[in-house]
C-alpha positions as CSV (number, residue, x, y, z in Angstrom):
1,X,3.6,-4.6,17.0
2,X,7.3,-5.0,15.5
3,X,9.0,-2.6,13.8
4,X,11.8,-2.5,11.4
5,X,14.5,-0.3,9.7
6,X,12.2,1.4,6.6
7,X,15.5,0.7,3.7
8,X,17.8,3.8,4.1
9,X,15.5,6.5,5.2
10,X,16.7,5.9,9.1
11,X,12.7,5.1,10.1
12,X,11.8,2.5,12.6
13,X,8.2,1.8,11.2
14,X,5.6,-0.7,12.1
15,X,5.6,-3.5,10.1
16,X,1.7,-3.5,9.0
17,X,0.9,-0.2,8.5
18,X,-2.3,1.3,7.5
19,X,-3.3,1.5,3.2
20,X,-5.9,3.9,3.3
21,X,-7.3,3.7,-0.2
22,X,-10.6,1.4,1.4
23,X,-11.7,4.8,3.6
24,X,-12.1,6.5,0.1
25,X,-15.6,5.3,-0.7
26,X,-14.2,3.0,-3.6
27,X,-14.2,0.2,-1.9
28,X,-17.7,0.7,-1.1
29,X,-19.1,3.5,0.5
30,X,-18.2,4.7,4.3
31,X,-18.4,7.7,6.4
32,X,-16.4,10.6,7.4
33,X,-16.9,9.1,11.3
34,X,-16.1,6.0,10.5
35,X,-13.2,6.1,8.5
36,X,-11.5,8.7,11.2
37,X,-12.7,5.7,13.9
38,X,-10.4,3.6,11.6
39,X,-7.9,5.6,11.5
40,X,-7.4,6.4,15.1
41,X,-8.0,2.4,15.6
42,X,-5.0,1.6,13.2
43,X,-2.6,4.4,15.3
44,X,-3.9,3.1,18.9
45,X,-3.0,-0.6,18.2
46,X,0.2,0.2,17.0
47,X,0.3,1.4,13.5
48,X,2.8,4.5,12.3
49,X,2.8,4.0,8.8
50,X,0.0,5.9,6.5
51,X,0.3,5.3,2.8
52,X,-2.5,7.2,0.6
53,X,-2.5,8.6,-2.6
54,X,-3.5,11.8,-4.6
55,X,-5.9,9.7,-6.9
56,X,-7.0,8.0,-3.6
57,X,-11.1,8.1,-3.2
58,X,-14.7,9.2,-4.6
59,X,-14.1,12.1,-5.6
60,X,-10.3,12.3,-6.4
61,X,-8.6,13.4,-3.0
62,X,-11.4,12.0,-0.6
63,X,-8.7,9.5,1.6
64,X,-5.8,12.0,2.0
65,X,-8.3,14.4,3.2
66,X,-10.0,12.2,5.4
67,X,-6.3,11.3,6.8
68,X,-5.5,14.6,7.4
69,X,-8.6,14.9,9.9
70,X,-8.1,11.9,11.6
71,X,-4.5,12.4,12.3
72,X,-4.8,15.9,13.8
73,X,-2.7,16.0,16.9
74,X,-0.4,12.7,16.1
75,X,0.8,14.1,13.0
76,X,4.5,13.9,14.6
77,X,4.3,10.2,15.5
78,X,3.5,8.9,12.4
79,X,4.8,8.5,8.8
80,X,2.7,9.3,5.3
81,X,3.6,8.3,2.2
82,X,1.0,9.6,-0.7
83,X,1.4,9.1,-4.5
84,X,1.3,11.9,-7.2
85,X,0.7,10.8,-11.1
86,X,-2.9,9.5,-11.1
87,X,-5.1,12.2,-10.5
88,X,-8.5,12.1,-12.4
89,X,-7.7,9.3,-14.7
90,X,-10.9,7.9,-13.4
91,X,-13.0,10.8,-14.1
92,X,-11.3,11.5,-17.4
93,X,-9.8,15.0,-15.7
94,X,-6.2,13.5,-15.7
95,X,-3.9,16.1,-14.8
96,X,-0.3,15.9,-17.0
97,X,2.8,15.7,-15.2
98,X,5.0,17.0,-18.2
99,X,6.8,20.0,-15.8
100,X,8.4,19.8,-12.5
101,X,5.8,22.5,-11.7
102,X,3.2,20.4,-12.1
103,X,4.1,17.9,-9.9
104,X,5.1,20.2,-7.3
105,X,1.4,21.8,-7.5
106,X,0.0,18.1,-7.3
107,X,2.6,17.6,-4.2
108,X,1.6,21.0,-2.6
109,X,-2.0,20.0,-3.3
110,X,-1.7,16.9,-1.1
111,X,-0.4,18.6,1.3
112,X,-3.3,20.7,1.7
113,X,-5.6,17.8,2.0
114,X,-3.4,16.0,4.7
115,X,-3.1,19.1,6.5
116,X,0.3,18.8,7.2
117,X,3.6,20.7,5.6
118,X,5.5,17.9,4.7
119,X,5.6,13.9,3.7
120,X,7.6,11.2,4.5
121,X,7.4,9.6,1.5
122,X,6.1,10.5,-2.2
123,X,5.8,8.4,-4.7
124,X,5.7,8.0,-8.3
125,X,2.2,6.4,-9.2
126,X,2.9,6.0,-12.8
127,X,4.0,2.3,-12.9
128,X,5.0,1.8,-16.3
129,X,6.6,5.3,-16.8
130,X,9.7,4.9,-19.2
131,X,11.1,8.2,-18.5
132,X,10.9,9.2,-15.0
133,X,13.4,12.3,-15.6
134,X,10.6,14.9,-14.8
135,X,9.4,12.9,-11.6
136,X,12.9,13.0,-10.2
137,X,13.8,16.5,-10.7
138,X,10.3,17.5,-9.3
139,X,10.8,15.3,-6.5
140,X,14.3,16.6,-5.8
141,X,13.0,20.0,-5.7
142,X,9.9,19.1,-3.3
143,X,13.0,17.7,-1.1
144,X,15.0,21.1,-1.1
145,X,11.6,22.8,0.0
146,X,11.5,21.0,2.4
147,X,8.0,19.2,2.1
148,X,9.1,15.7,1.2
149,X,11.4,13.9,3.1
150,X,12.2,10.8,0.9
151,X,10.8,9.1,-2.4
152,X,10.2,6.2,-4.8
153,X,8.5,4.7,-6.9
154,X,5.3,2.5,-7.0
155,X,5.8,-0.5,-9.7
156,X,5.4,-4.1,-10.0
157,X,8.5,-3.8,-12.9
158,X,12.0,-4.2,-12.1
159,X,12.7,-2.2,-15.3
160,X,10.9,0.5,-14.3
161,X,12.5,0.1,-10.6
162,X,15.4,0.5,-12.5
163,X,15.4,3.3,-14.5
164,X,13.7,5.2,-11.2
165,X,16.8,4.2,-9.0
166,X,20.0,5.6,-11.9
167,X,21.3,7.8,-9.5
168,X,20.9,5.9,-6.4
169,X,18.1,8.0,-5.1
170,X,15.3,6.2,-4.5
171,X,14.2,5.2,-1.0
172,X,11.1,3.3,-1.0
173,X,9.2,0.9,-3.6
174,X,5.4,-0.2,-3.5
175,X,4.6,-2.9,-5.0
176,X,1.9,-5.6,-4.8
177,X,3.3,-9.1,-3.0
178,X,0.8,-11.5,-1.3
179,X,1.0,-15.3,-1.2
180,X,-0.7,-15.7,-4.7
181,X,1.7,-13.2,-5.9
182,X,4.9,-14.2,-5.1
183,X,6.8,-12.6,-8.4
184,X,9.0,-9.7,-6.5
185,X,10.9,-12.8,-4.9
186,X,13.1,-13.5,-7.8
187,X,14.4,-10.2,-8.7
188,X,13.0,-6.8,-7.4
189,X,13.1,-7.9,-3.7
190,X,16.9,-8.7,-3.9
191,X,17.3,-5.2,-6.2
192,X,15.9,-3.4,-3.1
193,X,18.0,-5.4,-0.5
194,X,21.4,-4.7,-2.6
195,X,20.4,-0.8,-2.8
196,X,18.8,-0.1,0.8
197,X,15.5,0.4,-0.6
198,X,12.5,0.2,1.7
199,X,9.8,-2.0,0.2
200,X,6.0,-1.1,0.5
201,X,3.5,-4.3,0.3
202,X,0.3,-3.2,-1.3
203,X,-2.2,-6.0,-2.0
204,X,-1.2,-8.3,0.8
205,X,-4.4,-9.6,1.2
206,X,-4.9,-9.7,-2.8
207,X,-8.1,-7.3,-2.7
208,X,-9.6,-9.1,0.0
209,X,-9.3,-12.7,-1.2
210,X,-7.2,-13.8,1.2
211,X,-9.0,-12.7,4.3
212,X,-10.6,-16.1,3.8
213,X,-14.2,-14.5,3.7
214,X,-15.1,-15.3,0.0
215,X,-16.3,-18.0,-2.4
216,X,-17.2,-18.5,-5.8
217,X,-20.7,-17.5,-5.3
218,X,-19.7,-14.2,-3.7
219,X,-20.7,-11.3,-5.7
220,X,-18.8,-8.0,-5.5
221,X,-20.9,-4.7,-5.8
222,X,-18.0,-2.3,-5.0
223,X,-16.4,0.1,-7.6
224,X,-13.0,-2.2,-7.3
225,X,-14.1,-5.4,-7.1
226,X,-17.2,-5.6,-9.2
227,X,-15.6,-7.0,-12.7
228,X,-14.8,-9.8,-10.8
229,X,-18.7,-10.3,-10.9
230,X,-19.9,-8.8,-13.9
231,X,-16.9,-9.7,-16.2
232,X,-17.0,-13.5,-17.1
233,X,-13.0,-13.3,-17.9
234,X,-12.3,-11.3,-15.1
235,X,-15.0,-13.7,-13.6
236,X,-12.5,-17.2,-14.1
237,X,-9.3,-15.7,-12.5
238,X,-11.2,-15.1,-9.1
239,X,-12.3,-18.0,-9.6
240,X,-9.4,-19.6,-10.1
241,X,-8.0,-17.3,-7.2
242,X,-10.1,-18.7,-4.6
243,X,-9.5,-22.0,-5.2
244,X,-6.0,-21.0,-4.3
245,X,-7.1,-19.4,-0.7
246,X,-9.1,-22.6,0.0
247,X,-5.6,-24.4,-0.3
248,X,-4.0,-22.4,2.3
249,X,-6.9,-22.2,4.4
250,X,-6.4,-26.1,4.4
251,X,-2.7,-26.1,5.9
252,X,-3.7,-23.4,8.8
253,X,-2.4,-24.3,12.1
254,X,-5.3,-24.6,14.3
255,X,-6.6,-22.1,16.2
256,X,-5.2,-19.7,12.8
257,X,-7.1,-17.1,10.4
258,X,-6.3,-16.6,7.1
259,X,-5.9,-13.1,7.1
260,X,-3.5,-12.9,9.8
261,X,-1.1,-15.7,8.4
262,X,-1.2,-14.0,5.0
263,X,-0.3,-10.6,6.5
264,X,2.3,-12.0,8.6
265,X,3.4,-13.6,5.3
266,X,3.9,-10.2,3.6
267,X,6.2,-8.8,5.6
268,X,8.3,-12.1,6.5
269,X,10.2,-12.0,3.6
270,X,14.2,-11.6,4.5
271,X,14.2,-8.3,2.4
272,X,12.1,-6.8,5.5
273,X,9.1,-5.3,3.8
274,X,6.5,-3.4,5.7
275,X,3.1,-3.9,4.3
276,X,0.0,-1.8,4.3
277,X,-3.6,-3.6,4.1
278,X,-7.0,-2.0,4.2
279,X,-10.0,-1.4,6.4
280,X,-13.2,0.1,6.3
281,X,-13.8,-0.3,10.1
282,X,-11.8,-0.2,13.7
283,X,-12.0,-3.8,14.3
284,X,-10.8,-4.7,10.7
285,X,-8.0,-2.2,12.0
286,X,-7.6,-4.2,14.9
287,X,-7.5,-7.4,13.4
288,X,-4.8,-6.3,10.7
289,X,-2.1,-4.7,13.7
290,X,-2.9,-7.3,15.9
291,X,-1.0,-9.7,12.7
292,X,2.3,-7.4,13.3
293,X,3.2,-8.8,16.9
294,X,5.7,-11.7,14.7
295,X,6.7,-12.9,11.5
296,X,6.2,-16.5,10.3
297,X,8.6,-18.6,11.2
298,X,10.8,-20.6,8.1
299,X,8.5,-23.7,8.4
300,X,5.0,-21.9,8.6
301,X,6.5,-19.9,5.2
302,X,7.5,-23.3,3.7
303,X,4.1,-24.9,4.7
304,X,2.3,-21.9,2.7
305,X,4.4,-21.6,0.0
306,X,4.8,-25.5,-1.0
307,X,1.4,-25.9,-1.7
């Protein structure tokens, strides 16, 4: 596994890390055995990174409590980042971050459920916010306690980015990067490189797609990805989609799987992202750190991204 300065924070972290919002049950369901399995498979082969979220799971909460078991005892050797701003917008229980208070009882709150007294990282999970003024006081405060150690934002918007980042204080960014999504290249990747931001790769495998294991007669039964079966719109972009995947598959050296060369992908960008992909089992664990041991060289990325 490599690993790599996280932006400013002073972290040497592993350069796939571990997304933990497939051990939730949303992405089908899975058991408290197995997802701690996963877990512990991520950490043994390498991993240090956890990134979770309050929202995270079914019911709200279910992955950061299910991290917080499974990383009894190696709390110290790894780094969590969770999200606050989401919870129970699913179930139509949203709570309202309108006071620092709030978010400091939505912070404390994950703390409880990760079992730990601090995080490395917490996150803004309202992507479009406009005025992030209450987030950052919140999160300042959270700092001066003590129980967070750096934050961001996560946003696909350089706008947004933007307005987050005023003062200069914010650490890490998530946003979703994969070979079909190559849109944080032109502007928010150099942003983060010019202000020492750490960037966090959600979606490197674009919701599965680009593991390589799907077709157009696949049909998704999973709270995430059903639309993609049941909504004839939503149908024709995955459609559209795969044809894309079969293109890379194509161009593979031999011997290559999809899903490692699109990890590797995520993360060889020269603004040294880290990026976090699922799993729902210890060998898909396995087969996602075992992608971190190099980055594509400049002619595998031009190979891919020519197409």
């Amino acid at each position: 596994m490599l690993y790599r300065d996280f932006g400013k924070t002073g972290w040497k972290v592993s350069v796939v890390g571990f997304g933990a919002w497939n051990i939730g049950n949303q992405w089908g369901e899975i058991d408290d055995a197995t997802s701690w399995a996963t877990i512990r498979a991520a950490y043994d082969h390498g991993m240090n990174l956890f990134d979770t979220a309050e929202s995270y799971g079914n019911p709200n909460g279910c992955s950061e409590e299910r991290l917080g078991v499974a990383l009894a005892g190696i709390r110290h050797q790894t780094y969590i980042v969770t999200k606050v701003g989401n919870w129970g917008k699913r179930t139509g229980q949203s709570v309202p971050k309108t006071t620092v208070d709030m978010i400091r009882l939505c912070c404390h709150a994950s703390l409880h459920r990760l079992r730990t007294d601090w995080v490395d990282v917490l996150l803004c999970h309202e992507g479009s916010i406009q005025d992030p003024s209450v987030y950052l006081e919140a999160f300042e405060v959270l700092k001066k306690e003590g129980r967070v150690r750096a934050y961001g934002i996560s946003t696909n918007s350089i706008d947004v980015l933007k307005k987050f980042n005023a003062e200069g204080n914010c650490s890490v960014l998530e946003i979703e990067y994969s070979l079909i999504n190559r849109a944080p290249e032109k502007e928010v990747f150099p942003y983060c490189q010019e202000h020492g931001i750490g960037i966090l790769i959600r979606g490197p495998l674009a919701k599965g797609l680009l593991s390589g294991r799907y077709d157009a007669s696949t049909v998704f039964t999973d709270e995430v990805r059903a639309p993609w079966s049941k909504d004839e719109s939503k149908k024709k972009g995955f459609e559209r989609q795969i044809a894309e995947v079969e293109k890379f598959k194509k161009v593979l050296e031999p011997g290559e799987e999809m899903v490692r060369t699109a990890l590797r992908f995520s993360f060889s960008h020269p603004s040294n992202p880290v990026t976090i992909p699922g799993a729902k089992s210890p060998e898909q664990a396995a087969m996602n750190a075992a992608a971190g041991d190099r980055a594509l060289s400049a002619e595998e990325i031009e190979k891919m991204t020519s197409l």
